[in-house]
N, C-alpha and C positions, 0 to 999 in steps of 0.2 A: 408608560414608563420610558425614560430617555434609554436608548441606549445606549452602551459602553464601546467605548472605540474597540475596535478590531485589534486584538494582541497575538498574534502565532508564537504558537513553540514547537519547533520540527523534533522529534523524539531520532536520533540516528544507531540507528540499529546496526551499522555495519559495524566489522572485525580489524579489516584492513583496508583502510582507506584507499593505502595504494592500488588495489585494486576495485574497490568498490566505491562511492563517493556520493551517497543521495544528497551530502551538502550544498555540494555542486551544481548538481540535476536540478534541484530543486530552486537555488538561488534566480536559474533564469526565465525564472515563472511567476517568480513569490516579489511582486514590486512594491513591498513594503516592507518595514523592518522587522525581523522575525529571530526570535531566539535561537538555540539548535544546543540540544544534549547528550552526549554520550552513553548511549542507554550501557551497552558492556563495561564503563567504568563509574558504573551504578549512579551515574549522574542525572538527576531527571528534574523538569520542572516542579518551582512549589505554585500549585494552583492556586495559591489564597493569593499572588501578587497580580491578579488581574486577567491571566488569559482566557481568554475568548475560543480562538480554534488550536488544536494538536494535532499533528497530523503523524501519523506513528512509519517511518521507512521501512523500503526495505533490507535485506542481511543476508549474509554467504551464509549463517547459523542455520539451522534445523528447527522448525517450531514443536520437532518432537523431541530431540535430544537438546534437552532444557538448561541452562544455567541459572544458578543463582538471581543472576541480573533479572531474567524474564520474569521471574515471581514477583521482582521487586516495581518494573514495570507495570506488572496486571493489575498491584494494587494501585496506581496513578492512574494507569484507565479508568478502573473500576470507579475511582474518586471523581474523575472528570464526567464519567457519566453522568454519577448520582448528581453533581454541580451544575449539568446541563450547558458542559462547553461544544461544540461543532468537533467530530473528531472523522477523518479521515483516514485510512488503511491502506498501503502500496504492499502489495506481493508476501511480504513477512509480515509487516504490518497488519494489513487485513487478515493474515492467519493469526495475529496475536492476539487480534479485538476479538475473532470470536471465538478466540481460548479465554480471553477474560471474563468472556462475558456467559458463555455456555459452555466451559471445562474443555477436557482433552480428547470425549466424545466428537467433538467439531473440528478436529484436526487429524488429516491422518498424507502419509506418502501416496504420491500418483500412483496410477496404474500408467501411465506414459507421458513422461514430463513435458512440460514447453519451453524450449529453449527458440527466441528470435520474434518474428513478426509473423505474429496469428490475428485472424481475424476473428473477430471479438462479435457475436451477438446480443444487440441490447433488446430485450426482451417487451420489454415495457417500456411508454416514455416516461422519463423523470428528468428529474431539476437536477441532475447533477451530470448523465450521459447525455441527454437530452430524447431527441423523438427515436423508435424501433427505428433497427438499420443495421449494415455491419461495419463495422469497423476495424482497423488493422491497428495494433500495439503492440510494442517489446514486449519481450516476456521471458523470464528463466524461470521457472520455478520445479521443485523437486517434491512438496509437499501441496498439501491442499486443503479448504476450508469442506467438510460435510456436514448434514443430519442438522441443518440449522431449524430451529422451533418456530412455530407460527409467529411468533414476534417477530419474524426477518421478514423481507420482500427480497426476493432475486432479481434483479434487475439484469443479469448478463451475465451469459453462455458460451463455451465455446466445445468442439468437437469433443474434447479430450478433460475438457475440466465442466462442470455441471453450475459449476457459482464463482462464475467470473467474476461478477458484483454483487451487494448487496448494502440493503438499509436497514436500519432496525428501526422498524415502521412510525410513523411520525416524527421522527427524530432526525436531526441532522447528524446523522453516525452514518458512513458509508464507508465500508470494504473495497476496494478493487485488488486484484487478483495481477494485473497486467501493472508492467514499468509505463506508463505514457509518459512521465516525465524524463525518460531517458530518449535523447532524441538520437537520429540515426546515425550522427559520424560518432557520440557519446556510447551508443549502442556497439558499436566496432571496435572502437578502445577498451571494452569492456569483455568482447567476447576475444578479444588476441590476448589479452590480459589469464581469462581463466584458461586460454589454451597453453599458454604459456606453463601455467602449475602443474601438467599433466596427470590431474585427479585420472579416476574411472571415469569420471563422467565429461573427458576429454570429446569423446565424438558427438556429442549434444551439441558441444560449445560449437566445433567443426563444423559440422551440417547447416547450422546456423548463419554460421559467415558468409559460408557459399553460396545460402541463399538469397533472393532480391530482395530490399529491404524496403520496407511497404508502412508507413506511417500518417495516420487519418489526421491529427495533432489533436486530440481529444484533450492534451492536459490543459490549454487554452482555455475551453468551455471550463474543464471543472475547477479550474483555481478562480475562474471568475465569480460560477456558483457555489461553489465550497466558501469562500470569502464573504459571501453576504447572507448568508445559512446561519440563523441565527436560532437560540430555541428562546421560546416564547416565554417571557418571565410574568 
């Protein structure tokens, strides 16, 4: 069977652009033309007009402390599964897919969050990190994906988080846990940004800045793989 041109729809998960912006990030990776929808003003792709991959962002939101939107969200995932589009996960994202797809069992708060440039273990080689190795990518996060079901593969670890990556096995549906699309001066405007709001979780953000900033460029490989990841019709 022929197959169908490549259509993206980036799903944007953020609150506040001023501060957050995966449109952005994303733009200078994604060299083809690509949708982008507002998931918080319950704006989402309709899947029946042809796309191909989704790629779900990530969000200053909580994938524990839920709005409206995220239900509204779960059920597009859910549809894109069943239609067998290529769907990819950054940071919130990846905690969203697998709350769609395995409930609120799969989701829970760190026990010590990643704020900045951790090195990432890819466990396993696959089509999407590529060969075992370690690698260095952004990363904020305050929640975490767990307790995923033999239908997943782990692909990648890091000290403090246990499922840095994941695939849901044969399929082109991947999780990642790490911002690699947010590259290192993007990553700085980002952390003087959340220091600036002086949340509690101000010295995450601090610790961060301070530290050397260390970037493998992994989102290279996986927009190239993720893009030609197609499921089998």
């Amino acid at each position: 069977m022929r197959e169908k041109e490549v259509k993206v729809a980036l799903i944007d998960n953020s609150i506040d652009s001023s501060i957050y912006n995966p449109q952005k990030h994303w733009k200078s990776y994604l060299r083809i033309e690509w949708d982008s929808f507002k998931a918080a003003e319950s704006h989402f792709p309709d899947l029946k007009k042809g796309y191909t991959h989704l790629i779900l962002s990530g969000s200053e939101a909580s994938i524990i402390e839920r709005e409206n939107w995220v239900y509204e969200e779960v059920e597009v995932v859910q549809d894109a599964v069943e239609k067998g589009l290529s769907i990819l996960g950054s940071c919130y994202g990846h905690q969203l897919l697998a709350f769609a797809l395995l409930g609120s069992a799969s989701v829970q708060r760190c026990a010590q969050p990643e704020v900045g440039w951790i090195p990432v273990q890819i466990k396993v080689e696959n089509e999407l990190l590529g060969k075992k190795r370690s690698a260095f990518s952004f990363s904020s996060h305050f929640d975490e994906v767990v307790n995923l079901s033999d239908a997943f593969l782990v692909l990648a670890s890091s000290k403090d988080c246990q499922i840095q990556a994941f695939q849901l096995k044969k399929r082109p549906i991947w999780g990642i846990q790490a911002h690699p699309e947010i590259n290192i001066s993007n990553a700085q405007i980002f952390l003087e940004k959340c220091i600036s709001l002086n949340l509690e979780t101000k010295p995450f953000f601090e610790n961060a800045l301070r530290s050397a900033p260390k970037d493998s460029g992994l989102i290279r490989s996986i927009v190239k793989s993720f893009l030609v990841a197609r499921e089998i019709e």
